[in-house]
C-alpha positions in Angstrom: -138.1 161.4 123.9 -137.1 161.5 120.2 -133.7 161.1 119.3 -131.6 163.4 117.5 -129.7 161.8 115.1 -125.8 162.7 114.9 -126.2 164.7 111.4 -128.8 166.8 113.0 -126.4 167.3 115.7 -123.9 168.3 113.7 -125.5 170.8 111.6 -126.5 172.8 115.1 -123.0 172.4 116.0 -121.6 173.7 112.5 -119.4 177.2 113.4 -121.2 180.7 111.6 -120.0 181.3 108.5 -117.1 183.5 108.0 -117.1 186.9 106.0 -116.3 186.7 102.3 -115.2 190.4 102.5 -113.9 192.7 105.2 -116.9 195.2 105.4 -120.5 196.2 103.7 -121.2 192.7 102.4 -124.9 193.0 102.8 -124.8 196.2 100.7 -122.1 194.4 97.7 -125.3 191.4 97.6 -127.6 194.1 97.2 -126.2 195.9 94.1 -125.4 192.1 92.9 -129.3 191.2 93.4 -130.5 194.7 92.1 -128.3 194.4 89.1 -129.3 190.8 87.9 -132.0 192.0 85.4 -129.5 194.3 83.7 -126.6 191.4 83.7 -129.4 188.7 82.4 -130.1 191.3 79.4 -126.7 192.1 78.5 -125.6 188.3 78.9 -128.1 187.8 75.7 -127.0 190.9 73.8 -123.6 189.8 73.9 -123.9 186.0 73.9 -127.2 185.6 72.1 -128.2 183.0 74.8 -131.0 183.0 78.0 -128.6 183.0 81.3 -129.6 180.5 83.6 -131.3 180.9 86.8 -128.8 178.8 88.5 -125.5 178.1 87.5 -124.9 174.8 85.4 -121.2 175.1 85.3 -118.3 177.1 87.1 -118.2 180.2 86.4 -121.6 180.8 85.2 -120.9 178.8 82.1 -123.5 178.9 79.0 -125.8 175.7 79.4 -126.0 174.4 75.7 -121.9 172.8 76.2 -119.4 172.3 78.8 -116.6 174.6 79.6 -112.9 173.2 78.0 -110.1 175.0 80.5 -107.3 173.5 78.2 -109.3 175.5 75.1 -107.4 178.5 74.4 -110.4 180.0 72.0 -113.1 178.6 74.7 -111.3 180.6 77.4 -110.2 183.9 75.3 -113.9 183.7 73.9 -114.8 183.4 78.1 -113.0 186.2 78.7 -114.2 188.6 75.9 -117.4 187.8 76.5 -117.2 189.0 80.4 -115.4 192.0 79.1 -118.2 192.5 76.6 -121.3 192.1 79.4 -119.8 194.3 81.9 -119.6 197.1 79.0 -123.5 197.1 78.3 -124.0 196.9 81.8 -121.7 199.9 82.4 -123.8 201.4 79.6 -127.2 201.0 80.9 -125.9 201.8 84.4 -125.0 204.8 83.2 -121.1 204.8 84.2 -120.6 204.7 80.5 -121.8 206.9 77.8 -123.2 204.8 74.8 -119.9 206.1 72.9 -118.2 203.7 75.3 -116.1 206.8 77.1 -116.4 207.6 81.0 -118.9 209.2 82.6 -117.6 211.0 86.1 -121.8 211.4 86.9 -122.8 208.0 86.6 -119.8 206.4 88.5 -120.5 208.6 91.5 -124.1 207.9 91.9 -123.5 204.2 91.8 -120.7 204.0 93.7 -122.7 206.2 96.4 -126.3 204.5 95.4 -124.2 201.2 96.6 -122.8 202.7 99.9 -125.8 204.6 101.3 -125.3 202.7 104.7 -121.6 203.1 104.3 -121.3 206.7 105.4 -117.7 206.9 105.6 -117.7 206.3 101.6 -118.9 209.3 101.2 -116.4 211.4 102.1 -113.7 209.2 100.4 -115.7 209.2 97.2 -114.0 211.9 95.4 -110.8 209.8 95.9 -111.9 207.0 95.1 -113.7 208.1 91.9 -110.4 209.8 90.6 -108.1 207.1 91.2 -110.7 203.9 89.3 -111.7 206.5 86.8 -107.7 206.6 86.4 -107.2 202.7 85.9 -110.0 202.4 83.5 -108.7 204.9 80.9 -105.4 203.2 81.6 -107.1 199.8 80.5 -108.6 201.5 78.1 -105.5 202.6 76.7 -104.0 199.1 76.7 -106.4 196.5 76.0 -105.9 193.1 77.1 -104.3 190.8 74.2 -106.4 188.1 72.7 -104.7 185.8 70.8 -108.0 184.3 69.2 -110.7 185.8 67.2 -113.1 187.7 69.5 -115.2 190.8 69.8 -113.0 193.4 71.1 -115.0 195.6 73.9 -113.6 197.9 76.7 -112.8 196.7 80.0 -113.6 200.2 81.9 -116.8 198.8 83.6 -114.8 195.8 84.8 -112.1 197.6 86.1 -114.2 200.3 87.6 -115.4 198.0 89.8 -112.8 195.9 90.5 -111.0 199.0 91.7 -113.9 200.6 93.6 -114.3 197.3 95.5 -110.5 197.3 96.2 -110.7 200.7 97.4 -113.6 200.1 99.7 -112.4 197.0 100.9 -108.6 198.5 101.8 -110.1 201.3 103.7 -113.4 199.5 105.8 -113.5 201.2 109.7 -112.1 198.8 112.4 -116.1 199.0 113.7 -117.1 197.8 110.7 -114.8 195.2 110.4 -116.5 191.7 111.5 -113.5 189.2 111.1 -109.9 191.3 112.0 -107.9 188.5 111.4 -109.7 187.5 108.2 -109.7 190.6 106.9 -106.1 191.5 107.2 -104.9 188.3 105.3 -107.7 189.1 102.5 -106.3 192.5 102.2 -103.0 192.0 101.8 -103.6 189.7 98.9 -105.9 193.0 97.7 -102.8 194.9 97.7 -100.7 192.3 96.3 -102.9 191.8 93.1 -104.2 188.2 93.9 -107.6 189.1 94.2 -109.0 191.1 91.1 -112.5 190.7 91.6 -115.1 190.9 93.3 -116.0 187.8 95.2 -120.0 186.6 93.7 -122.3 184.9 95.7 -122.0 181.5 96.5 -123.5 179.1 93.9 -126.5 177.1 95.1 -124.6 174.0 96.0 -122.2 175.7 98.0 -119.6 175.0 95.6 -118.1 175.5 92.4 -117.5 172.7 89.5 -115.8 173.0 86.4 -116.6 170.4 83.8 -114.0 169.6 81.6 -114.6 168.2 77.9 -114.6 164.8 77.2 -113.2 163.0 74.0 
């Protein structure tokens, strides 16, 4: 009989991974898989560079140079940049018009486009709608300060869907709920403003590295 060898053993052993979010994960990797054409395309509008297939660095760095946290202009220019790609996407998705203001349509349909197993989004959509619509004219209305030289874009699309994530998240069913415990604790740093995005897939590796610039 052919022995199993204790790494095999301990990957059959090795506990089902836990929720990332407290409901309709399956339908948040869907919209994140649909929309990578769209994200690729803006990503080399904005930077003027192809987006890798996998991630080289943390945070989905550019390839050509590593990322400097202790740059103020590398991470302001970061920043902008994310700010800048979530715009055109908002545009193309249509929860922008291409004059940059709000479009009440648009955000509906996606919002409900990503829900459709979600059926109890639908009736809070309304709500929903009107209170992240709120927030992004709000953040509209104050821009974020840069202290650097950088293109200057509007964060609506960001914080439309920071806030329509929150929103979704805050008010899952206890059916739909997979990890109670879990989800509590991940909620409460919702409400407390530790968590302002979205969480994105895992990188291939299973982990995230940030290279820092050598002298």
């Amino acid at each position: 009989m052919t022995k199993q060898s204790p790494m095999t053993n301990a990957k059959k052993k090795r506990p089902p991974r836990r929720p990332r979010v407290c409901c309709a994960e399956e339908s948040l990797d869907a919209i994140h898989e649909k929309e990578k054409d769209t994200s690729r395309s803006c990503y080399k509008e904005v930077t003027g560079l192809d987006r890798p297939e996998k991630p080289e660095h943390g945070f989905h760095g550019p390839p050509h140079k590593k990322f400097d946290l202790f740059s103020c202009e590398g991470v302001e220019k970061r920043k902008s940049d994310m700010i800048c790609i979530q715009e055109c996407v908002g545009k193309k998705k249509g929860m922008l018009n291409e004059d940059g203001t709000l479009n009440p349509e648009g955000i509906t349909k996606i919002l409900l486009e990503t829900f459709t197993k979600e059926t109890w989004v639908k009736p809070m959509a309304e709500q929903i709608i009107a209170k992240c619509i709120a927030e992004a004219k709000t953040a509209n209305e104050k821009p974020i300060k840069f202290y650097t030289e950088v293109k200057r874009c509007s964060p609506a699309t960001l914080t439309l869907k920071h806030c329509m994530f929150k929103e979704v998240q805050l008010s899952c069913p206890a059916d739909q709920i997979k990890d109670k415990g879990a989800c509590e604790k991940y909620q409460e740093r919702l409400k407390k403003g530790e968590l302002d995005v979205p969480p994105p897939p895992p990188p291939p590796s299973g982990r995230i590295d940030v290279e820092l610039k050598e002298d």
